[in-house]
C-alpha positions in Angstrom: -154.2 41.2 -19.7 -151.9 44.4 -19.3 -154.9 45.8 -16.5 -154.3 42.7 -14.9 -151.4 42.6 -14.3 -151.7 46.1 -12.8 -154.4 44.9 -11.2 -152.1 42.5 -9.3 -149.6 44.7 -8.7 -151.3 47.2 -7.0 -153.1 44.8 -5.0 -149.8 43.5 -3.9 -150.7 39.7 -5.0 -146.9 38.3 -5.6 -146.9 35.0 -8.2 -146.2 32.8 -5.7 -149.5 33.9 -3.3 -151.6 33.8 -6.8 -150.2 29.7 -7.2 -151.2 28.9 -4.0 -154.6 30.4 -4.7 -155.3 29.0 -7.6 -153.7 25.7 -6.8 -151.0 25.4 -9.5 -147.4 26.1 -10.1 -145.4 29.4 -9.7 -144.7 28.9 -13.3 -148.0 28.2 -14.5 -149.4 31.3 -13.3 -146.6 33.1 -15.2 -147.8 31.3 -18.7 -151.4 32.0 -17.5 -151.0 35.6 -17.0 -148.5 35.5 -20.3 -151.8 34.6 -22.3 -153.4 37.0 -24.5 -157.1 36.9 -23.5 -158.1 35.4 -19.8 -160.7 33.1 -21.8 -157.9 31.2 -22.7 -157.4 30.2 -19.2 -158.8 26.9 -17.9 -162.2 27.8 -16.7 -162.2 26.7 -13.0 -158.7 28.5 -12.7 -160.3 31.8 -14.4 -163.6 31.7 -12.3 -161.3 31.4 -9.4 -159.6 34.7 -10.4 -163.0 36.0 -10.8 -164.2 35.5 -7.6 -160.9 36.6 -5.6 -161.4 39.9 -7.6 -165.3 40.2 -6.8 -165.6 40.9 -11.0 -167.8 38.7 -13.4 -165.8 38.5 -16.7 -162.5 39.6 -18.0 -162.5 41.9 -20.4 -160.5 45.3 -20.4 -163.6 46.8 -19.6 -164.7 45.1 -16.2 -160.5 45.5 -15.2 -160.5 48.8 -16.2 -163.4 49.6 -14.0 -162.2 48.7 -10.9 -160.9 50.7 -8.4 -158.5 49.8 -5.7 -160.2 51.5 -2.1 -159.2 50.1 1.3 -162.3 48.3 1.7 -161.7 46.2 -1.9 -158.0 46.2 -0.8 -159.0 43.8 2.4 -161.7 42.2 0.9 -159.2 40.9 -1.6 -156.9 39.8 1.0 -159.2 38.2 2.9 -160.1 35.6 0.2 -156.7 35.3 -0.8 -155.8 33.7 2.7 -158.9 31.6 3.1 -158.6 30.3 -0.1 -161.9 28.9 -1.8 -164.2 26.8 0.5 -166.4 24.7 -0.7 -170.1 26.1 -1.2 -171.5 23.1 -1.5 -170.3 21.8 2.8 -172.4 23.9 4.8 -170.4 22.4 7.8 -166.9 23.6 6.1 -167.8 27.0 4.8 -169.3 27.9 8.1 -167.7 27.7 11.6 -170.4 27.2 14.0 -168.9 27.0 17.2 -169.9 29.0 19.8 -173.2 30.0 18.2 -176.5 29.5 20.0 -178.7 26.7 18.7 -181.1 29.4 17.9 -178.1 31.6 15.9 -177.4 28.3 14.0 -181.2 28.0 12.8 -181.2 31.5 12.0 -178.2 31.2 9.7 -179.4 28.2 8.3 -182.8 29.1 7.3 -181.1 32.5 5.7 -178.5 30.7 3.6 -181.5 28.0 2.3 -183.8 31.0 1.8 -181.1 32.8 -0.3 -180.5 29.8 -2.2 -184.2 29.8 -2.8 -184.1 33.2 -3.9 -181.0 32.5 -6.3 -182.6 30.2 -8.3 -185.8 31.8 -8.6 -187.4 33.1 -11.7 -186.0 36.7 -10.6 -182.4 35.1 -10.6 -180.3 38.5 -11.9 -182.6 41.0 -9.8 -182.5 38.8 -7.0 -178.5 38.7 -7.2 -177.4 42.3 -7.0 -180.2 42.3 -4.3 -178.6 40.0 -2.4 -175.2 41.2 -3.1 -176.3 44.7 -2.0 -177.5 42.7 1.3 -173.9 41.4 1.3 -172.2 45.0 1.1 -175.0 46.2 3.9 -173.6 43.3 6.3 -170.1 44.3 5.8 -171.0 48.1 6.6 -173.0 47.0 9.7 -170.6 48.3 12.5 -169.8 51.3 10.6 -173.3 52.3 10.0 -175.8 52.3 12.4 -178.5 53.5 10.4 -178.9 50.1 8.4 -179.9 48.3 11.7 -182.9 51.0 11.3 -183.3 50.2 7.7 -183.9 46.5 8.8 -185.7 47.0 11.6 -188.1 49.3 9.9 -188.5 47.3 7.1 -189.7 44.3 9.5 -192.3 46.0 11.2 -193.4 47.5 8.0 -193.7 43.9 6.7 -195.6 42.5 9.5 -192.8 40.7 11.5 -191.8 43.0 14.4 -194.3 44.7 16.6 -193.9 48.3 15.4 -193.7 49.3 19.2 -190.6 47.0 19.3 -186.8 49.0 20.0 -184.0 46.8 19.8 -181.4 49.0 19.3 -180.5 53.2 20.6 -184.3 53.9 20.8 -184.5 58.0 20.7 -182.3 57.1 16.9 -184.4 54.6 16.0 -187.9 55.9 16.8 -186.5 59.4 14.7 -184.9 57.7 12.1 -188.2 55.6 11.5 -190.3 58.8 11.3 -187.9 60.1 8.8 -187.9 57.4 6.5 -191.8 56.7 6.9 -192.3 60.1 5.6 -189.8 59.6 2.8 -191.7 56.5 1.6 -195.0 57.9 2.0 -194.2 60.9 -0.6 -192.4 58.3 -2.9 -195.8 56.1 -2.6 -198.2 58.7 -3.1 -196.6 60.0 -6.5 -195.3 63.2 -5.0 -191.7 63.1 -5.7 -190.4 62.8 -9.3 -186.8 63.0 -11.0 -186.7 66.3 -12.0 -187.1 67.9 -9.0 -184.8 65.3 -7.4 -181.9 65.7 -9.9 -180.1 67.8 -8.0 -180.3 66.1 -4.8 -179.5 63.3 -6.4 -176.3 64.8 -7.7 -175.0 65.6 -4.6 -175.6 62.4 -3.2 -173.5 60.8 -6.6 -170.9 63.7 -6.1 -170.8 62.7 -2.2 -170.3 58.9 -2.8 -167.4 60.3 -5.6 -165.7 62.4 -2.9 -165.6 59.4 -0.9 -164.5 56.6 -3.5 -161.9 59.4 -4.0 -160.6 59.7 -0.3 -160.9 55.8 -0.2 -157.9 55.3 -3.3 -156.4 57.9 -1.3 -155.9 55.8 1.6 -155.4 52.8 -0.2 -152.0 54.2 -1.8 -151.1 55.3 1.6 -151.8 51.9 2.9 -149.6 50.0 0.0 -146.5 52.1 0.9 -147.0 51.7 4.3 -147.8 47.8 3.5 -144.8 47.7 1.5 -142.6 49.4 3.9 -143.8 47.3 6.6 -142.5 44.0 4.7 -139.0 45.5 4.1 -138.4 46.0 7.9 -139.5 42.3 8.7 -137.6 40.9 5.8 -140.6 39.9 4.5 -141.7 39.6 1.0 -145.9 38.9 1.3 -148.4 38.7 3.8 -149.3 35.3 4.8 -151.7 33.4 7.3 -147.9 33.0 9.5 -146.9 36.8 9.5 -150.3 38.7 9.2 -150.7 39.7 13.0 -146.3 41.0 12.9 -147.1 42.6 9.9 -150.7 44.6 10.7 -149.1 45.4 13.4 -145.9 46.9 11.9 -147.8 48.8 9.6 -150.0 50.4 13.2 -146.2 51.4 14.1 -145.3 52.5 10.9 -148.3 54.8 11.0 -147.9 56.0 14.3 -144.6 57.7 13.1 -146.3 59.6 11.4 -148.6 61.4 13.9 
């Protein structure tokens, strides 16, 4: 319970914020996060708790293991102010205004098809292969490349006309000839993990260099965060102040240029 707390504290989550969230008293959060073991906590409030911090159990182990970067830092404070929605009201959890009707049958034939695919016999494979999907999603803006990595992977399928650009054609006609040789020498036996050890370490110490420069940030980002609330005479980010506050913290940061 002590990483927790920590936990908490570097993510900036007040008491109050984490009552509202988990739809109880101020003071019952303080005896819940006085308790000895999460288990002990009522099990919707706990699997609440879970879900705002993107972990699957409690133990000092999973706590310890997480990291606080600028991605998880948001992520976080986007559930925390929209709350928990039900999953079971399609028309609840998603807004579909101002979709196409041909956008809303797209997005409702994925979410039934990953249902499908979550209650399937492959149910734990299927899971982090979804929730890798997920992470893919949230990167799509930043990285081009995965819009390749789809496309390719629907013409290779069958679906898409192999002929077919939809995106920066000169990247995506490369990036497909790069990747259909990559698979082609994984197919045909001629790579093995020996002599890919070392790539493969550079690509783990890469990732590590990142994850590194990401914490980085995120410590900036709390100071500035906190620094931000203390010149509004604010003590937490709500649904009310976000937009005075993000935008405090852009002038905060500009100071420092």
């Amino acid at each position: 319970m002590k990483r927790l707390n920590e936990l908490l504290q570097e993510l900036g989550i007040s008491k109050v914020r984490l009552a509202k969230y988990l739809g109880v008293s101020r003071q019952m959060v303080y005896n819940y996060l006085e308790l000895d073991d999460l288990n002990k906590w009522p099990k919707e409030k706990k699997l609440l708790l879970f879900k705002l911090l993107d972990i699957d159990d409690g133990s000092d182990e999973t706590l310890s293991k997480v990291k606080v970067s600028t991605d998880y830092l948001m992520s976080v404070e986007n559930r925390l102010n929209q709350g928990v929605k039900s999953a079971s009201d399609l028309d609840s959890y998603f807004d579909l205004k101002g979709l196409e009707k041909e956008d809303q049958t797209l997005l409702a034939d994925i979410t039934y098809l990953l249902k499908e695919k979550l209650l399937d016999d492959y149910k734990e494979e299927n899971h982090y292969a979804i929730l890798y999907l997920y992470h893919m999603l949230q990167s799509l803006d930043n990285v081009p490349e995965i819009k390749y990595i789809f496309g390719y992977m629907s013409k290779t399928t069958g679906f898409t006309n192999p002929e077919e650009y939809k995106f920066q054609e000169e990247k995506q006609f490369i990036f497909e000839g790069i990747l259909y040789s990559a698979l082609t020498l994984y197919n045909n036996g001629g790579a093995s993990r020996s002599k890919l050890a070392e790539s493969h370490r550079r690509f783990v110490q890469e990732i590590e260099q990142k994850n590194e420069e990401k914490l980085s940030r995120t410590q900036q980002l709390n100071t500035i965060k906190i620094q931000a609330l203390k010149e509004l005479n604010y003590t937490e980010i709500n649904e009310n102040n976000a937009a005075e506050v993000f935008e405090k913290i852009a002038e905060i940061q500009s100071r420092k240029v």
